[in-house]
C-alpha positions as CSV (number, residue, x, y, z in Angstrom):
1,X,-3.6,-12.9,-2.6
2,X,-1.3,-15.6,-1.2
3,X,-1.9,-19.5,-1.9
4,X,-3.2,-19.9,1.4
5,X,-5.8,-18.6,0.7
6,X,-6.4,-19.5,-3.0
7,X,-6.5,-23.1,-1.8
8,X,-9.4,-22.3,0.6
9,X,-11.8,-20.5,-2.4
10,X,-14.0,-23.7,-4.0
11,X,-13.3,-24.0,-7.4
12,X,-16.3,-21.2,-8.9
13,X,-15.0,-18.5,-6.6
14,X,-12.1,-19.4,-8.5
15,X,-13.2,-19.1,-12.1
16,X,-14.9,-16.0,-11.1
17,X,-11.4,-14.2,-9.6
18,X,-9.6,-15.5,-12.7
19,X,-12.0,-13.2,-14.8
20,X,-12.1,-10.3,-12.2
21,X,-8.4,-9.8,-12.3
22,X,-8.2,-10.2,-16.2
23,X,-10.6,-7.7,-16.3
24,X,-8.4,-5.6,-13.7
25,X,-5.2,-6.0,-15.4
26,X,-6.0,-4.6,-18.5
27,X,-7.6,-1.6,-17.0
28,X,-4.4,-1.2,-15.1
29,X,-2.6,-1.7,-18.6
30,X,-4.9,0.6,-20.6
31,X,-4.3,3.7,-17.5
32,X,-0.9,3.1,-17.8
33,X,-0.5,3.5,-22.0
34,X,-2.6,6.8,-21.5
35,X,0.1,7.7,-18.6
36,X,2.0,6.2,-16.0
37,X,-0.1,5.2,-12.9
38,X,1.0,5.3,-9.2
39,X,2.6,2.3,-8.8
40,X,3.6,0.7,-12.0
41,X,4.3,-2.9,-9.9
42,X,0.3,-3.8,-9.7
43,X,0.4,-4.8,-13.1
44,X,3.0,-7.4,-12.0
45,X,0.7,-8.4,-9.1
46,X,-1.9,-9.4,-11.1
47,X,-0.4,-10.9,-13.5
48,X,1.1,-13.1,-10.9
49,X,-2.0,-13.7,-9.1
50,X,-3.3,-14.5,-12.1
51,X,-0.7,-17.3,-11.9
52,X,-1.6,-18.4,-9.0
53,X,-5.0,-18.6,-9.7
54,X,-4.8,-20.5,-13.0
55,X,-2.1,-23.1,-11.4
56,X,-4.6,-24.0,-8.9
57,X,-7.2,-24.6,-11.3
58,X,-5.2,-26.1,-13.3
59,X,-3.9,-28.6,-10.3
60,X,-7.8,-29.4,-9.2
61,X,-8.6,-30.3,-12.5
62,X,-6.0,-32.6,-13.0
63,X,-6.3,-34.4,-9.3
């Protein structure tokens, strides 16, 4: 998920990702303690659009 489109979700949608991805990263992280998965780099992804998610946030909150 790039920032582009980040910046056009209102700030619920937001809130709402930040908990589906959570929620998808540490199912990616428990499949890959039982064995390796596929493709080992998801977990990075979410984590950074995770990030991404939680610096907007964090930026609409504060303007």
């Amino acid at each position: 998920m790039k920032m582009s489109e980040i910046k056009s979700l209102s700030l619920e949608d937001i809130k709402s990702k930040i908990v589906s991805e959570k929620e998808a990263i540490r199912k990616l992280q428990f499949a890959h303690a039982i064995s390796p998965i596929e493709n080992p780099m998801k977990i990075r992804e979410a984590r950074k659009v995770i990030a991404r998610l939680e610096t907007e946030l964090s930026a609409r909150n504060n303007a």
